[in-house]
matplotlib code that plots the C-alpha trace (Angstrom):
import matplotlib.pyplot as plt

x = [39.3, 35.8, 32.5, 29.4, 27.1, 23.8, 25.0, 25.9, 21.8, 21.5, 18.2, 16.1, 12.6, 10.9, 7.3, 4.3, 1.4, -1.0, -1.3, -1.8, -3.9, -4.8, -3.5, -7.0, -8.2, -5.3, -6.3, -10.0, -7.7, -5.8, -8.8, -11.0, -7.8, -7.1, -10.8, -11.1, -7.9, -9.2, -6.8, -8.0, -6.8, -7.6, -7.6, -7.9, -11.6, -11.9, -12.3, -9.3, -7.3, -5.0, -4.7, -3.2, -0.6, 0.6, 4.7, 7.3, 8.7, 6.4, 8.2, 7.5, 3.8, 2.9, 0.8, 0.5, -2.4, -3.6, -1.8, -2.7, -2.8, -1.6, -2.2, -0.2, 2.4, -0.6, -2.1, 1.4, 2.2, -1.6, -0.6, 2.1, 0.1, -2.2, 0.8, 1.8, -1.8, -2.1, 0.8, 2.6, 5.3, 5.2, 7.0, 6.7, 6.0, 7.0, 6.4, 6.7, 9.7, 12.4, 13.7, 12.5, 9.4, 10.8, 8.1, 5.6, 7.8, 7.2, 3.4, 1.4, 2.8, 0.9, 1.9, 1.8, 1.6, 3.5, 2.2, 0.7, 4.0, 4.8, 5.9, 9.5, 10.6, 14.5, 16.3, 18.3, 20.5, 21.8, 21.3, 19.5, 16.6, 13.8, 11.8, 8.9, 9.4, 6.6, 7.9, 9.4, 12.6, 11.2, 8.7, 11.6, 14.4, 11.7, 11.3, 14.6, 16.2, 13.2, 13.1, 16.6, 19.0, 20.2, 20.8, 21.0, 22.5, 19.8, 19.2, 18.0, 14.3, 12.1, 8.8, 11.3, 10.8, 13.7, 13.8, 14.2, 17.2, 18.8, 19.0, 19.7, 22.9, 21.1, 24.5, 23.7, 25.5, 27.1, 28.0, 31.5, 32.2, 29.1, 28.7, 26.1, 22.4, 22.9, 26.2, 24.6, 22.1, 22.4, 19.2, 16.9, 13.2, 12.0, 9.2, 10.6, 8.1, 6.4, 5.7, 8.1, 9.7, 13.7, 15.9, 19.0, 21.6, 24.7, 27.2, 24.7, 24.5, 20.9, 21.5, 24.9, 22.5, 20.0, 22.8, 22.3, 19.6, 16.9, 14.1, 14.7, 14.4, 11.9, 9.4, 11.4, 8.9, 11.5, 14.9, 17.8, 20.1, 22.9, 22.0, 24.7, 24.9, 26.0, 30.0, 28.4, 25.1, 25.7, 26.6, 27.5, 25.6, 27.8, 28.5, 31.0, 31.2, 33.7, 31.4, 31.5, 34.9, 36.5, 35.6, 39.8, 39.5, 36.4, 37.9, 40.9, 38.5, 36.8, 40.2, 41.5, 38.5, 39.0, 43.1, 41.7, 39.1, 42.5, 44.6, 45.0, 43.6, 40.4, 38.2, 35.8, 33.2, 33.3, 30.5, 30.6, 28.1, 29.8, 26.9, 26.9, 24.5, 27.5, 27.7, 28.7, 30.7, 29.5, 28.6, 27.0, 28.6, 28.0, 30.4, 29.8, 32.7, 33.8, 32.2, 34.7, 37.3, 35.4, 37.5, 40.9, 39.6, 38.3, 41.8, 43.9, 41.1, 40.1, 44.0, 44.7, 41.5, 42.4, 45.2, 42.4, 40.1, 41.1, 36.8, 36.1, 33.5, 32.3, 29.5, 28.6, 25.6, 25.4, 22.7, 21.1, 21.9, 18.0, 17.2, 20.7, 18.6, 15.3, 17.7, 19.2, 16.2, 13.0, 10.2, 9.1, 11.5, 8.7, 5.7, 3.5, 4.6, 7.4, 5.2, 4.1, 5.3, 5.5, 7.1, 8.4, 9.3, 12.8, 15.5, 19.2, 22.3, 25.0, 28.6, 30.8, 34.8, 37.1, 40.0, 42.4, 41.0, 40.9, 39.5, 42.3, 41.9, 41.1, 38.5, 36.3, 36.4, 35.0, 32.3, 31.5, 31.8, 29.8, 26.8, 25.8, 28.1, 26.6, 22.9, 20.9, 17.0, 13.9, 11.8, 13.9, 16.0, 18.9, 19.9, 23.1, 25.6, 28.8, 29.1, 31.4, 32.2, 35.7, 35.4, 35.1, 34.0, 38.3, 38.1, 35.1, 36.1, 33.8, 32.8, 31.8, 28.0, 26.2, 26.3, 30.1, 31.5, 34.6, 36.6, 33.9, 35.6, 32.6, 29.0, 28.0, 24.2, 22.7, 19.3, 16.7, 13.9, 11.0, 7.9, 5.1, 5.8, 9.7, 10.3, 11.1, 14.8, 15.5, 17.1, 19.6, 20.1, 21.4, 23.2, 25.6, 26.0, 28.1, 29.3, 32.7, 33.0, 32.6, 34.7, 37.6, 36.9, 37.3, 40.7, 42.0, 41.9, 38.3, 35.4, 32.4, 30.2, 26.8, 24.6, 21.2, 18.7, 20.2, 20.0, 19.6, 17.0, 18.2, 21.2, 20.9, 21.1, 24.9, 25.2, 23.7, 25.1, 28.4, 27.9, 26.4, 27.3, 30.6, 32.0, 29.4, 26.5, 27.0, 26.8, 23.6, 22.0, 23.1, 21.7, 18.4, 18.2, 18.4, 16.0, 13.4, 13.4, 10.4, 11.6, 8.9, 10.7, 11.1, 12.2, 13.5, 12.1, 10.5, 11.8, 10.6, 10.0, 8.0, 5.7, 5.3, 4.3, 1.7, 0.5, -0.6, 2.3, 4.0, 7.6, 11.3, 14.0, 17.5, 20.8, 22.3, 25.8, 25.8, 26.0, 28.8, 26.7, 28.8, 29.9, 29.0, 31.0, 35.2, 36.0, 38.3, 35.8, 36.5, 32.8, 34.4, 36.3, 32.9, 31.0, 33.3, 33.1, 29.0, 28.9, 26.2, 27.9, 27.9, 23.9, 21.8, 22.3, 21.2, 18.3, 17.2, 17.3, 15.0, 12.4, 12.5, 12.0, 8.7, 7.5, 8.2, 8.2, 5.4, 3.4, 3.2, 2.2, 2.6, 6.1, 6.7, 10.6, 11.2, 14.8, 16.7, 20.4, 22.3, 19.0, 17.5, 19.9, 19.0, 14.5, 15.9, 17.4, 14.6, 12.1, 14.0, 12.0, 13.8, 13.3, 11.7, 9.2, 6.3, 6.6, 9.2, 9.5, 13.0, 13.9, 17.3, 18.7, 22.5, 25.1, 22.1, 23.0, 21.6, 21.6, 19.5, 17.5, 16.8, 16.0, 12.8, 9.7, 7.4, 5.6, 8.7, 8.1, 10.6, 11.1, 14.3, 15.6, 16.0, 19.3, 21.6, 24.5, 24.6, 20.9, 20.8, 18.1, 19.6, 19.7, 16.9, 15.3, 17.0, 15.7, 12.3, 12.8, 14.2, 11.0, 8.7, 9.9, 9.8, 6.0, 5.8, 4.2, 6.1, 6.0, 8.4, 8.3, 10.6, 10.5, 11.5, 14.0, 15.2, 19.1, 20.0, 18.6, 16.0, 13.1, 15.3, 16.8, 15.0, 15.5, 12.0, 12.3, 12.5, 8.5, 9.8, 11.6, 9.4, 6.7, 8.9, 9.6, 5.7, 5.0, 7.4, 6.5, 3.1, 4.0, 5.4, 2.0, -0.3, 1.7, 2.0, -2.1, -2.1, -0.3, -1.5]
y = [12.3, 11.3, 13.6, 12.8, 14.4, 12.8, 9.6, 10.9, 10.1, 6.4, 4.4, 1.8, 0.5, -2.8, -1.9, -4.4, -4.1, -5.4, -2.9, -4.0, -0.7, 1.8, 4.9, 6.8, 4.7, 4.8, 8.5, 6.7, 3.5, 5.6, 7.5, 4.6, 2.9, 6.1, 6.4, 2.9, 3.3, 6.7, 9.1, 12.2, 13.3, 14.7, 14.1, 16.4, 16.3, 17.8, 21.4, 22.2, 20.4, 23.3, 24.9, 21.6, 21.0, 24.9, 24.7, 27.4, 26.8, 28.1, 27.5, 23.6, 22.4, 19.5, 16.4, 14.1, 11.2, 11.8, 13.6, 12.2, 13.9, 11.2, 12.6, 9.6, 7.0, 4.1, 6.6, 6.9, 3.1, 3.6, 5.6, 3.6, 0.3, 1.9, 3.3, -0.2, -1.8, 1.1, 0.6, 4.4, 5.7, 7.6, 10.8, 12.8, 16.6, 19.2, 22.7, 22.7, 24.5, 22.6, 24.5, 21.5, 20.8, 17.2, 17.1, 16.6, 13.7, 12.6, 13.2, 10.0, 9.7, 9.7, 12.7, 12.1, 15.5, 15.6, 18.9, 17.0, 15.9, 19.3, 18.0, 19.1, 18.6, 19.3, 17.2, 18.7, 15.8, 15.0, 18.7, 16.7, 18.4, 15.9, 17.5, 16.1, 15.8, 18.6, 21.1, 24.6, 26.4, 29.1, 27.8, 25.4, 27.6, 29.9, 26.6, 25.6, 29.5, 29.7, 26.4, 26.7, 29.2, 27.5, 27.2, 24.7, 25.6, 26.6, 28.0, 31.3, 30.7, 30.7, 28.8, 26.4, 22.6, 21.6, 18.5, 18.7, 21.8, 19.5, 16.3, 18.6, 19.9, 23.2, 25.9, 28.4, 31.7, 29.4, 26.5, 27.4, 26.8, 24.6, 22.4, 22.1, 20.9, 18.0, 17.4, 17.9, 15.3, 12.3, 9.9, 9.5, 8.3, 6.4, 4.1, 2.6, 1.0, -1.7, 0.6, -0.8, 2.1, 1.9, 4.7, 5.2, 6.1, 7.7, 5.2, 2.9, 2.4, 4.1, 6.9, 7.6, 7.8, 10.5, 12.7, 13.8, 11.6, 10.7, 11.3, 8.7, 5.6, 5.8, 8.8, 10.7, 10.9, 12.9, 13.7, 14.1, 16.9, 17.8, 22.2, 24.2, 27.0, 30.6, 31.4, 34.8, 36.7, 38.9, 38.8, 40.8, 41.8, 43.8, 45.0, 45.0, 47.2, 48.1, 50.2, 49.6, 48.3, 46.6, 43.1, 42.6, 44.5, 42.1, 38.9, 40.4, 41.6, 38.3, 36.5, 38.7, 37.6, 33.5, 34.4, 35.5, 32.9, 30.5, 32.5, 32.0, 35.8, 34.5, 32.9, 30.0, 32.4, 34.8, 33.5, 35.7, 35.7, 38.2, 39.3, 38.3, 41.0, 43.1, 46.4, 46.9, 44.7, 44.1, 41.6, 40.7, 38.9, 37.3, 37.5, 35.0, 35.6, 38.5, 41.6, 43.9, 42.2, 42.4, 45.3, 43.9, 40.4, 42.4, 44.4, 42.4, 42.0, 45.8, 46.3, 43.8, 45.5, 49.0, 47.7, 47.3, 50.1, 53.0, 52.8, 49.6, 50.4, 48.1, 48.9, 46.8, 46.3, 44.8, 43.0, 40.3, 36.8, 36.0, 39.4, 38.5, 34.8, 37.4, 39.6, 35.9, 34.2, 36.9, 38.2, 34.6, 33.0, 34.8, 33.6, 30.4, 28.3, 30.7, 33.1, 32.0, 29.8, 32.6, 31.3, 32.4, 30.8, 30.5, 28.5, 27.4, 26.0, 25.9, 24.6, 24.4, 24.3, 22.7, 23.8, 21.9, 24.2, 28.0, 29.8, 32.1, 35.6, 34.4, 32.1, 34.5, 36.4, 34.2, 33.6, 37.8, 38.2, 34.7, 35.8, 39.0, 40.9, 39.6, 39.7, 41.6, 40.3, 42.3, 39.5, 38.1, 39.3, 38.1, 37.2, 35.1, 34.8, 33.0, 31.6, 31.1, 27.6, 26.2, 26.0, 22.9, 21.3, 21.1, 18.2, 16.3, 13.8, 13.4, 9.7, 10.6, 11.3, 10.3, 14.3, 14.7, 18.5, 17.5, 20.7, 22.6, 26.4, 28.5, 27.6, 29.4, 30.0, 31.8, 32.3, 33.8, 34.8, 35.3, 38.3, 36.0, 32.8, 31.4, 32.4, 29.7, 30.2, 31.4, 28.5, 28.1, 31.1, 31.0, 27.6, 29.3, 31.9, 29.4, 27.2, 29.3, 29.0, 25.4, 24.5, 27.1, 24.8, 21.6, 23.4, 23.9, 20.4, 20.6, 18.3, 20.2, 20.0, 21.0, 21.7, 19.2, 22.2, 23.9, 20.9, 21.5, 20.5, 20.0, 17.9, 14.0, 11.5, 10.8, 14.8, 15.3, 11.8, 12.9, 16.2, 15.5, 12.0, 11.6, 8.3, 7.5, 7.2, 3.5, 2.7, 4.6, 2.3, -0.6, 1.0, 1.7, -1.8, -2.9, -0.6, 0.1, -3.1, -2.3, 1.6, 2.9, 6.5, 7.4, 11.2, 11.9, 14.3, 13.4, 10.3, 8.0, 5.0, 6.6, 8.5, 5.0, 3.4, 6.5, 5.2, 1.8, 0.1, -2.1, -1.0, -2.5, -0.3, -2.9, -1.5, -1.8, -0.5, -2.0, 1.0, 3.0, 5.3, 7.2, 10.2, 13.5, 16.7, 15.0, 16.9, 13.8, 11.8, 8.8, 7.7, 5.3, 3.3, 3.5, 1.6, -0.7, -1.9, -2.6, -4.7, -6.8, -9.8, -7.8, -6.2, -8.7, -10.8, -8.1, -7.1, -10.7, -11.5, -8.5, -9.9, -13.3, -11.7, -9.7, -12.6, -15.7, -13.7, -10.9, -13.4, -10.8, -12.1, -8.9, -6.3, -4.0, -2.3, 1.6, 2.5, 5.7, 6.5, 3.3, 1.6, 2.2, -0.7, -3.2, -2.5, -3.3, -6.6, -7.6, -7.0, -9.8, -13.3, -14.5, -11.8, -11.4, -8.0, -7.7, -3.7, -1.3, 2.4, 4.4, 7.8, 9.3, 5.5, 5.5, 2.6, 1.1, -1.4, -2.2, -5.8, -4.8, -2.8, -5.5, -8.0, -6.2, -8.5, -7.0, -3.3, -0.5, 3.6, 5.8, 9.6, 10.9, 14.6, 17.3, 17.8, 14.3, 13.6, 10.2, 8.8, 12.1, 12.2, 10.8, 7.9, 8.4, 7.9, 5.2, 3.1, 4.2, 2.7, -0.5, -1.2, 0.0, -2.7, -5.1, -4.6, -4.5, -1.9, 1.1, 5.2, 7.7, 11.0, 13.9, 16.6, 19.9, 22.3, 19.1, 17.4, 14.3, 13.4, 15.9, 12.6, 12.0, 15.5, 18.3, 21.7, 22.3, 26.2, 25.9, 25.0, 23.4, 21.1, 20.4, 19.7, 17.5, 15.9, 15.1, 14.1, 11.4, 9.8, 10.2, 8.6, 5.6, 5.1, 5.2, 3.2, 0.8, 0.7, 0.5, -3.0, -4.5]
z = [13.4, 12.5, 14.1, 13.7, 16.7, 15.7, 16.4, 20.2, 20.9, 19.9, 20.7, 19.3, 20.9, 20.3, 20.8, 21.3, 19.5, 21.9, 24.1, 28.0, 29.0, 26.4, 26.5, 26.8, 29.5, 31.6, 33.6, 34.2, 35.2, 37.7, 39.3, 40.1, 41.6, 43.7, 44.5, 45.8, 48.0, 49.5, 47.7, 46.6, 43.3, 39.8, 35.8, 33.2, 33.2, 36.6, 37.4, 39.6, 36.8, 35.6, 39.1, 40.4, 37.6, 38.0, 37.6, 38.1, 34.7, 32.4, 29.0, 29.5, 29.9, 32.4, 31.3, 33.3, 33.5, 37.4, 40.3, 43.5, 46.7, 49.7, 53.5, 54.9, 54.1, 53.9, 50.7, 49.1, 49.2, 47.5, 45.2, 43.7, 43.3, 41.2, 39.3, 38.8, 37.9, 35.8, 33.9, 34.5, 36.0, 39.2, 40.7, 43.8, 43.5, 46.1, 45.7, 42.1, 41.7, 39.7, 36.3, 33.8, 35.4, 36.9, 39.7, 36.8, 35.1, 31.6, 29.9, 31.4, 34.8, 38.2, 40.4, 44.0, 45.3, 48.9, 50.3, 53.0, 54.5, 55.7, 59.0, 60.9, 63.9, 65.4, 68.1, 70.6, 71.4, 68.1, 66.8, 63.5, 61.7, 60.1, 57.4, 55.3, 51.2, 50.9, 53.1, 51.9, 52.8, 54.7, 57.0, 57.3, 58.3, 60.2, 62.3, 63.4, 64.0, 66.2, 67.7, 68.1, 66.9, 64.7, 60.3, 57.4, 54.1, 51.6, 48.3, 47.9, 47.7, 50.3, 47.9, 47.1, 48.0, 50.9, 49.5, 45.9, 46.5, 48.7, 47.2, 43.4, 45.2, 46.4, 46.8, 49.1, 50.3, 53.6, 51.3, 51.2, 54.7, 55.9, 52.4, 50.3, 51.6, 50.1, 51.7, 55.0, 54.8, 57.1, 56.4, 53.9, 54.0, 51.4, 49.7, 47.3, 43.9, 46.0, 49.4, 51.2, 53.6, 54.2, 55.6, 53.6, 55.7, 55.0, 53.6, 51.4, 48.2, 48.6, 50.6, 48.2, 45.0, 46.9, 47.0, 43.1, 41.9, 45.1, 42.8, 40.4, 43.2, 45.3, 47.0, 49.7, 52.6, 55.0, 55.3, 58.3, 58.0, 60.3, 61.5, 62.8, 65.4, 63.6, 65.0, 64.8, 66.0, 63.0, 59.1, 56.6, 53.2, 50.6, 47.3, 44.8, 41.8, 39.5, 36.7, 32.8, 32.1, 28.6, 27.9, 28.8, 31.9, 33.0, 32.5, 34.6, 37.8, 37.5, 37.3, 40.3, 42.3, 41.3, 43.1, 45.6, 46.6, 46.0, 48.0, 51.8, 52.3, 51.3, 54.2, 53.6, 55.6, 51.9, 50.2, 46.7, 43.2, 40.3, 37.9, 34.4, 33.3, 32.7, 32.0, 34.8, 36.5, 40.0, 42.3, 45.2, 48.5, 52.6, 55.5, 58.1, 59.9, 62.4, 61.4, 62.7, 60.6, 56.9, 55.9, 56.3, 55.0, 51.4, 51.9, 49.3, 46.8, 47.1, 46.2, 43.5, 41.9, 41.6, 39.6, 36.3, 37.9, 40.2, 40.8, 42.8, 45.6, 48.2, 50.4, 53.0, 55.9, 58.9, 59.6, 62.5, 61.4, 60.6, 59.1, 56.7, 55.9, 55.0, 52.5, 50.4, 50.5, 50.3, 52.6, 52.3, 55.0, 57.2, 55.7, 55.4, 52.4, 52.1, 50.3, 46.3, 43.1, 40.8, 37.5, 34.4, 30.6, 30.6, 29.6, 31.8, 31.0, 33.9, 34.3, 36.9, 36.9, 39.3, 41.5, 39.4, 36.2, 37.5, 34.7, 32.2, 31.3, 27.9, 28.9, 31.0, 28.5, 26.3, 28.7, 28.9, 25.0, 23.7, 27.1, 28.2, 26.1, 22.5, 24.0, 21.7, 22.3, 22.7, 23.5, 26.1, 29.4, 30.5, 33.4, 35.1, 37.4, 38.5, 42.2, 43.7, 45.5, 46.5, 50.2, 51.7, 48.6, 48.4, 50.7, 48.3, 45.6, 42.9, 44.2, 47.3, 46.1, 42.7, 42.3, 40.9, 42.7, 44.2, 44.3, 42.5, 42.0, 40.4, 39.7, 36.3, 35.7, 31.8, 31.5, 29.2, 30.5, 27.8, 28.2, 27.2, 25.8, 25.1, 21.3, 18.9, 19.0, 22.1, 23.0, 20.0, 20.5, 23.8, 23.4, 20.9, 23.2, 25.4, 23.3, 22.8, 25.9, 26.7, 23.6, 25.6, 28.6, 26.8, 24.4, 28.3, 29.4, 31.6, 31.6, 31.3, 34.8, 35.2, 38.5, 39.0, 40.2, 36.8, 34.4, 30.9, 29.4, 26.2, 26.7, 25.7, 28.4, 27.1, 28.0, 31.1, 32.5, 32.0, 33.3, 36.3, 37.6, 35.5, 36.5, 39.0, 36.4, 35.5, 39.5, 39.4, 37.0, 39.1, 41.9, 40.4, 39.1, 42.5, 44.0, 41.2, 39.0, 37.2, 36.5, 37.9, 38.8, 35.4, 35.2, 32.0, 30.0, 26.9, 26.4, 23.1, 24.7, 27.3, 24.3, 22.9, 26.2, 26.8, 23.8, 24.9, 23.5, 26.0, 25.5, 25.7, 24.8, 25.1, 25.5, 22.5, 23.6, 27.0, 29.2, 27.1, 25.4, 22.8, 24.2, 23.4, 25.1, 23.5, 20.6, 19.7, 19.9, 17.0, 16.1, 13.0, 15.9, 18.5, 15.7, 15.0, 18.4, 17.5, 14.3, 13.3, 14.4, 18.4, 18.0, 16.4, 19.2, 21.9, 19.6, 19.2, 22.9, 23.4, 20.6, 22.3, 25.7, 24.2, 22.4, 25.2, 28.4, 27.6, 25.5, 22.7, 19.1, 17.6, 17.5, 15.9, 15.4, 16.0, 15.1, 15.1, 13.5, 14.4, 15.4, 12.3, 10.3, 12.7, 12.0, 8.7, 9.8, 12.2, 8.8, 6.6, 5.9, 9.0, 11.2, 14.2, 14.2, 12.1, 11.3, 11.2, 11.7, 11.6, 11.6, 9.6, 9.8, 9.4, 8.3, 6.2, 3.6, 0.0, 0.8, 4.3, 2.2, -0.5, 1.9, 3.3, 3.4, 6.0, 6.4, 7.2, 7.3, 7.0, 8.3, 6.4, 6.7, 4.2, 5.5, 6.0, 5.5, 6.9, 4.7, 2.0, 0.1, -3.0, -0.6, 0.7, -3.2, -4.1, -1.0, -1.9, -5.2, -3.9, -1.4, -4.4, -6.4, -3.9, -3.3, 0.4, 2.3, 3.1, 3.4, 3.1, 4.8, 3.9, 6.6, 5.6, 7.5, 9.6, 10.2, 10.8, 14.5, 14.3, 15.4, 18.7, 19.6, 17.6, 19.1, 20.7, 20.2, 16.8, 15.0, 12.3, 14.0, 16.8, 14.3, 12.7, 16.0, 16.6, 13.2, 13.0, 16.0, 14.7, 12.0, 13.0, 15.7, 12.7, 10.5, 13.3, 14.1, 10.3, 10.0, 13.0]

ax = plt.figure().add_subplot(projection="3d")
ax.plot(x, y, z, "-o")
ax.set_aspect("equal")
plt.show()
């Protein structure tokens, strides 16, 4: 069995050398556009600048070129056209609260701030609830218990933007029996790139993509969700503890717990979250059913957990159904704007595991020993928690929304939560802490499933695709080519093509493996027989369409190459007598050739790694020596304390790499400008 994870993140970007806007004009572009149209907003240069681009996650830092602040659906469609004469992508931001800072987008984009749609209204015929893309959960949820006695699942955050939670999956304590908020949606509002407005209903294509991915094809202006009327004037808040216990004795309580939520003791109304800040073991849990009947429904866990500890103790209050929503969500659910951002730097992964997969003794305790257990920072905090989901999600299939949680069993949250700003390492550091973990997942036959609110960050797109959207992701794409054919909702983080386009470089990035990216979470995973699949003979082709296109369709006389791993071979191809770009970058190139190497006529750079396998630096010499004697135009770059991958997926915590990083994007940009 062949391995070779670098290769897992595969990419290669044809770049233009002329570009269309430049790069520095592009926030003076945006504001005389927006000023002309009537929209207020703001660049860099203006006062209330770093107020305005404020985010809840503070270990990230938003850069966008304008943010633009629409009062009506006339300034949004506004909005967008200046995006597009501007050359930029565009997002919508709510209140600011997603974990990897996706309501700023990638550095470059226009913002269109939604706080103005803060409208919601509830109709008592259909029992539907219409809220605007800006609006919070509290003032929300304060809305419709008032209006009408009556709830919508919700996360547990009363700041938090309605519609991001709910179209991010959004779990809340009554998801087990009512479903997720993004299960209960019925009708979507949208502008989609070009301002036209359509309402995605359940059962398109459109609507079907929202449910896991709505920011990435058009700006939500409001949203339908089905509300529901509580069985129960009253709920219950409790507590579960079962004190310091062995790392054995843990998994088994946690393990008891997952039986019972499977068992048919268990109602769906037993909404549960066990603590992984252990010591101690203890968690926190809802009741939604019958009050009177909460001891005699915790009955046959209370007794199958005395079997591991004699000391289990469950205290539990009674409260009013809104004063319960108060105690899950915060003193906000009572206040305007449901009270403030706040923020933090941190850093979350999350999984989830399936019905089909109940978790062994042996794997939670991996989870315990690899997590809260080994946690030994002074510069950090930790903080996570398992929920727990089943519930109706047992009647979902994984196709049923772009957002794969069919049978969805636990939702499993670890964080780091630094004092001042995120250390270097923190987040290697807490990736290893899991990874036992996922690889006991993966030995035991499961996929590994992540949450959208709780995306990682640091996952590649073949990572977090699988993850998330599983088999849906390729009907995704097909959606979004439908709905957004010039990709102007653009939300991936840090992408390379999108630094090159900020730039000024108008920039095509072809699909080299034709939607099968490699994949990256299968241990068996053969690379030898993916690449076989991608010869010359199959890429050159798909790399010379995308020249032709630049050159015939854009009218570009100038491109330039940018190749990384497997894309770096075929710069070397396109920079033969007969090929078609007139500079080359690559970064840790893989599968390169003497003969390629030999053949060079035009300008090339080269960023190699100290430590590579794949293009080691003996390598690395002797291809310096080739292109010296040839006499062409060329650098070299060694980068110290850097892996093969480390231009495309360098881990951001660590300076050296992110340096690294930079630097050889920089590097390619100035050799480019150099040999235009």
């Amino acid at each position: 069995m062949d391995s070779l994870p670098s290769l897992r993140r595969l990419a290669v970007a044809l770049l233009s050398l002329t570009p269309a806007v430049l790069a520095q004009d592009k926030a003076e572009v945006l504001t005389k556009c927006l000023d002309k149209a009537g929209v207020r907003n703001v660049i860099d240069t203006d006062s209330s600048w770093a107020q305005e681009t404020v985010m809840f996650q503070k270990r990230l830092k938003a850069d966008p070129e304008a943010v633009a602040f629409p009062e009506n659906r006339d300034e949004v469609a506004a909005s967008l056209k200046c995006a597009r004469e501007s050359k930029v992508k565009a997002n919508a931001l709510g209140p600011a609260h997603s974990f990897q800072g996706n309501g700023f987008g990638n550095p470059g984009n226009l913002v269109i701030n939604m706080a103005a749609f803060d409208e919601v209204s509830y109709d008592k015929k259909s029992t539907l609830l219409t809220f605007g893309g800006g609006t919070h959960v509290g003032p929300v949820l304060k809305y419709l218990w008032d209006t009408a006695g009556r709830h919508i699942p919700h996360v547990r955050g009363a700041h938090v933007g309605v519609t991001g939670s709910s179209i991010g999956g959004g779990f809340g304590t009554t998801s087990r029996f009512l479903g997720t908020p993004m299960d209960n949606l019925v009708e979507i509002e949208y502008m989609l790139y070009n301002g036209t407005i359509v309402n995605a209903k359940k059962g398109s294509d459109l609507f079907w993509a929202a449910q896991g991915a709505g920011a990435s094809y058009g700006i939500i202006l409001s949203t339908k969700t089905k509300t529901h009327k509580p069985q129960f004037d009253k709920a219950i808040n409790f507590t579960l503890s079962m004190g310091d216990l062995s790392p054995e004795a843990g998994a088994k309580a946690l393990i008891a717990i997952q039986d019972y939520s499977l068992s048919k003791d268990c109602p769906d109304t037993w909404a549960f979250r066990w603590s992984m800040n252990a010591p101690p073991y203890d968690g926190t849990g809802y009741f939604y059913g019958n009050p009177d009947k909460f001891d005699s429904v915790m009955a046959p866990l209370v007794k199958k957990l005395k079997t591991i500890n004699s000391n289990v103790a469950v205290k539990s209050t009674v409260l009013p159904w809104w004063d319960l929503e108060v105690a899950v969500a915060g003193p906000g659910m009572n206040q305007p704007n449901g009270g403030a951002l706040g923020g933090r730097a941190f850093y979350t992964q999350s999984l989830t595991t399936t019905t089909d997969h109940p978790l062994t003794v042996k794997q939670a305790q991996i989870l315990f020993e690899g997590t809260t257990l080994a946690f030994n920072r002074t510069d950090m905090t930790k903080f996570g928690y398992m929920d727990l989901w089943g519930g109706v999600s047992r009647s979902i299939k994984d196709s049923d929304t772009a957002y794969a949680h069919g049978s969805n069993l636990w939702l499993i949250r670890w964080d780091s939560n630094a004092f001042g700003a995120y250390p270097s390492d923190g987040i290697a550091y807490m990736r290893a802490g899991i990874k036992p973990f996922e690889e006991a997942l993966v030995k035991g036959g499961a996929k590994l499933r992540g949450f959208v609110n709780y995306a990682d960050t640091e996952l590649t797109e073949a990572e977090w695709s699988s993850r998330l959207y599983d088999g849906n992701y390729q009907r995704l794409k097909q959606i979004k080519a439908r709905y957004d054919p010039e990709g102007l909702f653009i939300n991936h983080k840090h992408r390379l093509a999108d630094r090159f386009a900020k730039e000024g470089y108008i920039t095509v990035a072809p699909d080299l493996f034709r939607g099968s990216p490699a994949p990256s979470d299968e241990p068996s995973f053969n690379v030898t027989e993916f690449l076989a699949k991608y010869p010359p003979s199959v890429t050159d082709p798909v790399v010379a369409k995308a020249i032709k296109y630049i050159r015939q369709e854009l009218k570009v006389k100038k491109v330039a190459a940018s190749g990384y791993c497997y894309g770096g071979r075929y710069v070397f191809r396109e920079l033969d007598k007969k090929g078609g770009v007139d500079v080359g970058f690559t970064a840790h190139p893989s599968l390169l050739q003497t003969d390629e190497i030999q053949a060079v006529a035009k300008p090339v750079s080269i960023a190699g790694a100290a430590k590579d396998d794949i293009f080691p630096q003996p390598r690395q010499a002797e291809t310096n020596a080739i292109l010296t004697k040839i006499g062409k135009p060329f650098t070299s770059t060694l980068y110290s304390g850097t892996t093969h991958g480390f231009a495309v997926r360098a881990n951001a915590s660590d300076a050296q790499q992110a340096f690294a990083k930079d630097e050889a994007f920089y590097q390619a940009v100035r050799f480019f400008e150099a040999w235009d």
